[in-house]
C-alpha positions in Angstrom: -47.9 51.5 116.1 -46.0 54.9 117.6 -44.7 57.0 113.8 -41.0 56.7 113.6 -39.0 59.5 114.9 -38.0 60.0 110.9 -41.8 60.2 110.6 -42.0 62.7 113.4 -39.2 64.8 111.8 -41.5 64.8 108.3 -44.6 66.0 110.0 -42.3 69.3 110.9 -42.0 70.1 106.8 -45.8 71.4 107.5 -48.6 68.8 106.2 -51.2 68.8 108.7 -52.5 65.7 108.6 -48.2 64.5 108.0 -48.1 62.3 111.5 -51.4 60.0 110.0 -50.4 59.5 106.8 -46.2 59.5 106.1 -43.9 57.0 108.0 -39.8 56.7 106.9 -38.2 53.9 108.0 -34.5 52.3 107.8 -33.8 48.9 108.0 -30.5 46.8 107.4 -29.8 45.7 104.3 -30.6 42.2 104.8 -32.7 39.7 103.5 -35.0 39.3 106.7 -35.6 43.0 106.4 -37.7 42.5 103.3 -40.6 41.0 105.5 -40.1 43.5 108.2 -40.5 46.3 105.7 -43.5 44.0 104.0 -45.1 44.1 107.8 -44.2 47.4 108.5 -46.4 48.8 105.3 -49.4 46.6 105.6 -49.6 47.6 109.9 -49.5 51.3 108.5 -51.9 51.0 106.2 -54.1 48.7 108.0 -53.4 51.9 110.9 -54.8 54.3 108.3 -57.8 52.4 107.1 -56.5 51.9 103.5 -58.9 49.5 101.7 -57.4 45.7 101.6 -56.8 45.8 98.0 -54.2 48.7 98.3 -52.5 46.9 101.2 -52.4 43.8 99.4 -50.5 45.6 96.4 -48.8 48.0 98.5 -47.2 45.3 100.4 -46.3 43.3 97.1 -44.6 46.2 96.1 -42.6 47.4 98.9 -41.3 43.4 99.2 -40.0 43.8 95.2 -38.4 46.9 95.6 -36.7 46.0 99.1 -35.5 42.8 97.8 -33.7 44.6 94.5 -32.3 46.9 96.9 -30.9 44.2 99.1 -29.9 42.0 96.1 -28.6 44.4 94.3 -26.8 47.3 95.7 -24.7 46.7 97.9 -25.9 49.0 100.8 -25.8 48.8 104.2 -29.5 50.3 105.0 -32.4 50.6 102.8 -35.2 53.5 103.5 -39.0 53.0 102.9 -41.2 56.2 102.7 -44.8 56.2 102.6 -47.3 58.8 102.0 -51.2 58.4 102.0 -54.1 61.1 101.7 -56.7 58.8 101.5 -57.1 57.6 98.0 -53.1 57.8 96.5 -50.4 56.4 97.9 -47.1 57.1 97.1 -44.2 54.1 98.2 -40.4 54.8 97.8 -37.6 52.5 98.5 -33.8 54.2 98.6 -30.6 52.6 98.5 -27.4 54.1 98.8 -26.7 54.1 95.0 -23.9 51.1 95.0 -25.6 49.4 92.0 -23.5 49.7 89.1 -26.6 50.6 86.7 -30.3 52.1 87.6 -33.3 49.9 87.9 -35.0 48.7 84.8 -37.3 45.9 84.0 -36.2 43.2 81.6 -37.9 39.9 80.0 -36.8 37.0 82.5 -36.8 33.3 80.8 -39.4 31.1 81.5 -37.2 29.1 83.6 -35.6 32.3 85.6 -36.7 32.8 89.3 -35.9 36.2 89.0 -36.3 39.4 87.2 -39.9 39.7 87.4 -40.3 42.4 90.1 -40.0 45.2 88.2 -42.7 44.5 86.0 -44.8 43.6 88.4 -44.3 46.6 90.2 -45.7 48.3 87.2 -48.6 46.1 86.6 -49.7 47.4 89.9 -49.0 50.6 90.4 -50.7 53.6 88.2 -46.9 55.2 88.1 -43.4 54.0 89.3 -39.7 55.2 88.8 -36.2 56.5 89.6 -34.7 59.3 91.2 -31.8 60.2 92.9 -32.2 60.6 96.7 -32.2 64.0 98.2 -28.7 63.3 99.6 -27.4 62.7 96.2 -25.9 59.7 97.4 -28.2 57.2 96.5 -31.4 55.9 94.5 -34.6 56.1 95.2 -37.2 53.9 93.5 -40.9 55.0 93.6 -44.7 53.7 93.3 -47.3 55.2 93.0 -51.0 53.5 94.0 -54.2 54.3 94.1 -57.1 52.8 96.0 -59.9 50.5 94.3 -57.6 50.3 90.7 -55.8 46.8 91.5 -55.6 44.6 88.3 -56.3 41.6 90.1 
């Protein structure tokens, strides 16, 4: 898989290695860009021979976040940034900041099919959060993973 050209723009911030291990991507705001984006993470990881277990969580999380983005905010495009150096991996999903409060993980009911995602999200990542994006006009939420430390 060719690096985006948002990718290609990234590698010109100076990282050496930036074109192997970072891709940015946009997608619409849809629900059938949530397994695009899911595809999209687990080809570039497979791509950078990240073990299966960070894939499998990697992939897990990139389909939460998307789908709060989707569900939730009201944008038009959602954004997916990865960076990899081998061992850490660092996922962030940014909206354009329509969501009338910031993401936050709350106790669903037994019977709720939602509302789970975030704390998932933490279960398997070693750090996650919020941010504003670098535009100012938006969110971004972030994951942080490392190889080999899956909970399951």
């Amino acid at each position: 898989m060719a690096p985006s050209p948002d990718a290609l723009r990234l590698e010109r911030r100076g990282d050496l290695d930036a074109r192997r291990c970072q891709d940015l991507f946009r997608l619409p705001a849809h629900g059938s860009s949530v397994a695009d984006a899911r595809h999209r993470v687990r080809a570039r990881l497979r791509e950078w021979e990240a073990d299966e277990g960070l894939r499998d969580d990697a992939e897990m999380i990139v389909s939460e976040l998307f789908t709060n983005a989707v569900m939730h905010t009201g944008s038009e495009f959602i954004t997916c940034g990865l960076r990899y150096d081998g061992t850490r991996l660092r996922l962030e999903v940014s909206d354009q900041g329509r969501a009338p409060t910031a993401p936050r993980p709350r106790a669903a009911g037994v019977d709720e099919e939602g509302g789970r995602g975030l704390l998932l999200v933490g279960a398997l990542s070693q750090a996650w959060g919020v941010r504003p994006t670098d535009d100012g006009g938006g969110r971004a939420v972030w994951a942080e993973l490392v190889s080999g430390t899956s909970p399951f």
